[in-house]
Structures are given as structure tokens and as C-alpha cells.
PASEBA-1860 file (N, C-alpha, C; in nm, 3 decimals):
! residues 114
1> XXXXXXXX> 0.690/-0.129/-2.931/0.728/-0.025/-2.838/0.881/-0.028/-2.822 ~ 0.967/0.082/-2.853/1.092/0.106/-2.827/1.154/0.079/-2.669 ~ 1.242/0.062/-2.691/1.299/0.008/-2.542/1.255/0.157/-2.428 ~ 1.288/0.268/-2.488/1.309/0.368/-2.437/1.114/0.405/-2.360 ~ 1.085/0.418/-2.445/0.909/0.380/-2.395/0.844/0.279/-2.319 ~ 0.957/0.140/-2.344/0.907/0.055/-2.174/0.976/0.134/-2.075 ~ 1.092/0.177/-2.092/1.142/0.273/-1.936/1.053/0.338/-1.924 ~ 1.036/0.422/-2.011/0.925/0.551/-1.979/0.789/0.527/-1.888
9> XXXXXXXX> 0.728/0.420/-1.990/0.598/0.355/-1.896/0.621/0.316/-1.767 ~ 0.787/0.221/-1.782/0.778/0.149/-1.655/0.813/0.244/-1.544 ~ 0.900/0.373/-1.578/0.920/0.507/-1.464/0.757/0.548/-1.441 ~ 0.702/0.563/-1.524/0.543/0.637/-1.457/0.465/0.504/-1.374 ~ 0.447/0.384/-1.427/0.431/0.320/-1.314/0.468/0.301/-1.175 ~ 0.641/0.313/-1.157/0.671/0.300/-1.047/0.654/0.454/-0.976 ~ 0.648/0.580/-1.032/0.611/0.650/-0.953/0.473/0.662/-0.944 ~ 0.391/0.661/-0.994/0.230/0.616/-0.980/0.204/0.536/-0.811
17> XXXXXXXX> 0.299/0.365/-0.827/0.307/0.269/-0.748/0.366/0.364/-0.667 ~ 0.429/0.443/-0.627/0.520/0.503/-0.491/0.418/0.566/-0.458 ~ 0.352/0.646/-0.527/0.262/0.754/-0.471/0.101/0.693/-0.416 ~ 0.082/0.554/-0.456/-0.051/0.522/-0.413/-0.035/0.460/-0.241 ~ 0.150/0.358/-0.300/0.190/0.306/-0.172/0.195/0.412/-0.062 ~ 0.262/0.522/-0.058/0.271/0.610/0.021/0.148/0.675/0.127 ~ 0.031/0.669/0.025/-0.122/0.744/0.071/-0.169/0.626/0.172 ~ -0.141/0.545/0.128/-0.196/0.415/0.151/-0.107/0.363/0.318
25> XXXXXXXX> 0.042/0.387/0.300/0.087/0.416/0.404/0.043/0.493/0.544 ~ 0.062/0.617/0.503/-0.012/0.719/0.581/-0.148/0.665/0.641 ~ -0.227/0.622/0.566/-0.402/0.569/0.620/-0.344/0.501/0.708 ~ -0.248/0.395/0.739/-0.237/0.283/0.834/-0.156/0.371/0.942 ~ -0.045/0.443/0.910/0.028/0.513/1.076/-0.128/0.603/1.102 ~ -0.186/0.682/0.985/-0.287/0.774/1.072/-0.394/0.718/1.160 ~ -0.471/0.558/1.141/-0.501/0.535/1.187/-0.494/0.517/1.333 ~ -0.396/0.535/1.442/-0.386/0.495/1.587/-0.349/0.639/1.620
33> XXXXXXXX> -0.294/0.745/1.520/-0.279/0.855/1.540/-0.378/0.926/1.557 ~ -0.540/0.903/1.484/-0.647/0.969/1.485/-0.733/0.917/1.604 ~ -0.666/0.807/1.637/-0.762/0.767/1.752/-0.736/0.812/1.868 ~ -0.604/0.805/1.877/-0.538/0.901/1.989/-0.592/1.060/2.037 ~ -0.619/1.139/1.859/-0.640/1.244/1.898/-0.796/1.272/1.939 ~ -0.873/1.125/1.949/-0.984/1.126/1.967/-1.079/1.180/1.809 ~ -1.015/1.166/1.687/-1.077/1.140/1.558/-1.171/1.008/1.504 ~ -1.215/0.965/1.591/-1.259/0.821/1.578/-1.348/0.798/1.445
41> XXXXXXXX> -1.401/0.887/1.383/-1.467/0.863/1.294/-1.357/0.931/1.169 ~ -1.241/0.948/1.150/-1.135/0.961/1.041/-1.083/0.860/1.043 ~ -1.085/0.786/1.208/-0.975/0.625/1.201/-1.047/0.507/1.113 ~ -1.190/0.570/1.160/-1.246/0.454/1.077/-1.277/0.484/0.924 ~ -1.240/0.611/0.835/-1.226/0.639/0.728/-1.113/0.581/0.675 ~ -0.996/0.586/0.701/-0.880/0.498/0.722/-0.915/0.362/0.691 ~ -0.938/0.329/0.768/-0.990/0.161/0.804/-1.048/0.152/0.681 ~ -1.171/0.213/0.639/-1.253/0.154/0.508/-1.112/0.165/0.358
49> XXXXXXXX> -1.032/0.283/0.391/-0.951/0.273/0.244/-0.874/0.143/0.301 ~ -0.799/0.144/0.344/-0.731/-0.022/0.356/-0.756/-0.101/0.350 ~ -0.933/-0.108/0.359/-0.996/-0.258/0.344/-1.003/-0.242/0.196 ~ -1.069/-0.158/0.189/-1.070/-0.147/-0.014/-0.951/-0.155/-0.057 ~ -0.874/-0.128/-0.054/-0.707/-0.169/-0.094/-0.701/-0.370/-0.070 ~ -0.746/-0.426/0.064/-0.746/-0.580/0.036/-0.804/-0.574/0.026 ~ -0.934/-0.571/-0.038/-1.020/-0.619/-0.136/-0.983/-0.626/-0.301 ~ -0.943/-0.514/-0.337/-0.852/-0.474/-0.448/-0.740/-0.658/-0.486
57> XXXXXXXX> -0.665/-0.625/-0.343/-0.581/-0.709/-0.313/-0.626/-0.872/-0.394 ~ -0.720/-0.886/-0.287/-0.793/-1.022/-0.292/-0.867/-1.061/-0.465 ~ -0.904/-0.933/-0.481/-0.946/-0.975/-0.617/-0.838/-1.042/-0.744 ~ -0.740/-0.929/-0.724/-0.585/-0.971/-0.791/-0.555/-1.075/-0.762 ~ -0.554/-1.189/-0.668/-0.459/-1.266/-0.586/-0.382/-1.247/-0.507 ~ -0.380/-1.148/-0.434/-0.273/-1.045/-0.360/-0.169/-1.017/-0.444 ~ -0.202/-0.963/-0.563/-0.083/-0.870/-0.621/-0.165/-0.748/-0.655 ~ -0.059/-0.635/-0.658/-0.132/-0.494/-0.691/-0.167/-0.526/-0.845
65> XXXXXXXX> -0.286/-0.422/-0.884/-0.265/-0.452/-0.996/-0.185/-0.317/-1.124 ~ -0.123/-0.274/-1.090/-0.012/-0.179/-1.096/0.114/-0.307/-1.104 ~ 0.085/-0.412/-1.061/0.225/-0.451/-1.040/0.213/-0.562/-1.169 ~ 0.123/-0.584/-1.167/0.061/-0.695/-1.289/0.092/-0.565/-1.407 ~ 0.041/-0.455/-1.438/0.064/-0.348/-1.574/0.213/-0.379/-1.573 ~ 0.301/-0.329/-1.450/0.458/-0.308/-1.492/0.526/-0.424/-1.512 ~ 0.421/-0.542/-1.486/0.543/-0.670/-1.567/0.527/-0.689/-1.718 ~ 0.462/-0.602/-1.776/0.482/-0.593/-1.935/0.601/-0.520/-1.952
73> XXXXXXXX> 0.639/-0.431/-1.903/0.715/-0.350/-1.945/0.818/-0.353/-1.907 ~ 0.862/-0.470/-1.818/1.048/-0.534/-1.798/1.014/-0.708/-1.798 ~ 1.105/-0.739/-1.779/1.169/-0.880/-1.734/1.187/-0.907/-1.590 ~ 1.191/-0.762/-1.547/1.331/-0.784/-1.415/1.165/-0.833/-1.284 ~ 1.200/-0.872/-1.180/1.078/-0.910/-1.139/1.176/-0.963/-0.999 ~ 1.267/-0.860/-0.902/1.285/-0.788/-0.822/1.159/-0.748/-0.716 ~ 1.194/-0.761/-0.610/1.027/-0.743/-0.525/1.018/-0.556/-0.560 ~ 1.127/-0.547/-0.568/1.069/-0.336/-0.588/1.117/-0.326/-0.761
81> XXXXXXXX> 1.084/-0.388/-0.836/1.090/-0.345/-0.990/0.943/-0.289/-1.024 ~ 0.856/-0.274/-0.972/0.752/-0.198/-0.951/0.716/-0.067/-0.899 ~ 0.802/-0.044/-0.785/0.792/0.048/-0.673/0.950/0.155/-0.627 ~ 0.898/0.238/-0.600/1.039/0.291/-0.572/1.073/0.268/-0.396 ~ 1.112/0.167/-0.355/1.085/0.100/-0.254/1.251/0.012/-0.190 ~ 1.289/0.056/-0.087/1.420/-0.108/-0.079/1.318/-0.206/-0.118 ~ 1.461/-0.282/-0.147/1.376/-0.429/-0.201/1.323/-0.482/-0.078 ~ 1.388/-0.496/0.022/1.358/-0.548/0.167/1.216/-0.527/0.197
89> XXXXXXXX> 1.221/-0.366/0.192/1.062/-0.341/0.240/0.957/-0.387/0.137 ~ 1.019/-0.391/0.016/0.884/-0.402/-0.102/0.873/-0.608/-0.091 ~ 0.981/-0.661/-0.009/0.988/-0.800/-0.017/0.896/-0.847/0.070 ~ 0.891/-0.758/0.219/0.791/-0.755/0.323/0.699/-0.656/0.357 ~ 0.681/-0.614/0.301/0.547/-0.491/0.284/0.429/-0.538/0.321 ~ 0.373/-0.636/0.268/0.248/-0.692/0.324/0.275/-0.743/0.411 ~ 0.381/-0.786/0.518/0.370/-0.830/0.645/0.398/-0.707/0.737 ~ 0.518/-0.646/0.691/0.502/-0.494/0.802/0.409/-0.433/0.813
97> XXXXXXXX> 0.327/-0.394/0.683/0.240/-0.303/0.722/0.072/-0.350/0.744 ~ 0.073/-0.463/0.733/-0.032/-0.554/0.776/-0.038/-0.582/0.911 ~ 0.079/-0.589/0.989/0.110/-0.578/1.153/0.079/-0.445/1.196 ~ 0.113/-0.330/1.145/0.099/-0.219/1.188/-0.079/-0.189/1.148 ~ -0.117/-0.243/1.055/-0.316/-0.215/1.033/-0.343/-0.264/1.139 ~ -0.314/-0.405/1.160/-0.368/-0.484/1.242/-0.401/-0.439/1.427 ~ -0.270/-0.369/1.459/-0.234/-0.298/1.594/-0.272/-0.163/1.613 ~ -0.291/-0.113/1.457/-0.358/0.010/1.489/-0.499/0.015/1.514
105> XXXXXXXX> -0.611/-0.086/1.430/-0.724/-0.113/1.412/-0.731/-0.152/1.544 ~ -0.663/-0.233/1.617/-0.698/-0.275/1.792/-0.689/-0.182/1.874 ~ -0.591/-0.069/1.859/-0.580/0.045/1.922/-0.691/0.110/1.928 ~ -0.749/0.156/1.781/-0.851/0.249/1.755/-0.974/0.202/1.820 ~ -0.982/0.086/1.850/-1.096/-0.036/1.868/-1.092/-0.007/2.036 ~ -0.971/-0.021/2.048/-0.967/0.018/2.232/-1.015/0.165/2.311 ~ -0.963/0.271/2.241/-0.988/0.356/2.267/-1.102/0.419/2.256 ~ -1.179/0.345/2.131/-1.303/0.407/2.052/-1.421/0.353/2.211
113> XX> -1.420/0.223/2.219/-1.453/0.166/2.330/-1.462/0.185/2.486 ~ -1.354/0.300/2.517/-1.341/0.335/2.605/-1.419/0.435/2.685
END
């Protein structure tokens, strides 16, 4: 494979990886947002894709497996050489947005309860 064709692959991976991260995003802010609006049964649609995402997770070892494809296709191994992401956030991603599942799922849990 020509150099020019690992870029290539490795550009459609990382926008692939932006666009799953992103959806995947959204499920976790929509979650406390849907509960709020009294959607309780979308919060918990939410809830099931994120768990399937760590499950996904867990099966990998907690690596995406998007992130395992794009280390064929560089060297560089950067926390966002995968993702179109600051490195910062792609360095702590599973802790930010694992705090924010976590607080939303208690939210939704509170309110649903109420």
C-alpha cells in the first residue's frame, strides 16, 4: 500500500471515528436532557446504546476497535491519531464522558422515580 493510501484509509477512519464519537456523544448529553423533558423511555434508549458501546469496549480491552484498524495505517499513536479530536479530550474521553453517563443515568434514574 502506497504511503498516499495509508493517509487515505487513515483520513476515512478518523472521520468514520469522529462521526461514531459524536452520535455516541449526543446519546450521553441527550440522556438527562430527555429525562428532563419527561422522555423517559428515549433516556433509556440512550442508556442501552452506551452500554453496547462498553460492551463493544470491554470486549476490545477498552480500546475502540476503529482505533485498533487505524494503527495499521500510521506509526504515530498520539491519543487523537485516530479521531479528529484535541488530544486532551481524546487523552480523557473515557473519563469525561463516563462522568457525564454516569450523572446523567442518576439524573434520569431520579426523575424517572419521581
Amino acid at each position: 500500500m502506497t504511503l498516499l493510501q495509508r493517509s487515505s484509509a487513515l483520513r476515512a477512519i478518523k472521520i468514520l471515528h469522529t462521526i461514531v464519537w459524536a452520535l455516541l456523544a449526543a446519546c450521553i448529553v441527550g440522556i438527562p436532557v430527555a429525562s428532563w423533558k419527561g422522555r423517559h423511555g428515549l433516556a433509556a434508549g440512550l442508556v442501552l446504546i452506551v452500554l453496547l458501546e462498553v460492551v463493544v469496549l470491554l470486549i476490545f480491552r477498552w480500546r475502540c476497535p476503529l482505533t485498533l484498524i487505524a494503527e495499521r495505517y500510521t506509526a504515530d499513536r498520539r491519543a487523537n491519531f485516530d479521531i479528529y479530536l484535541p488530544d486532551w479530550l481524546a487523552r480523557h474521553n473515557k473519563t469525561v464522558f463516563g462522568v457525564i453517563f454516569l450523572l446523567g443515568v442518576v439524573y434520569a434514574g431520579v426523575r424517572y422515580w419521581r
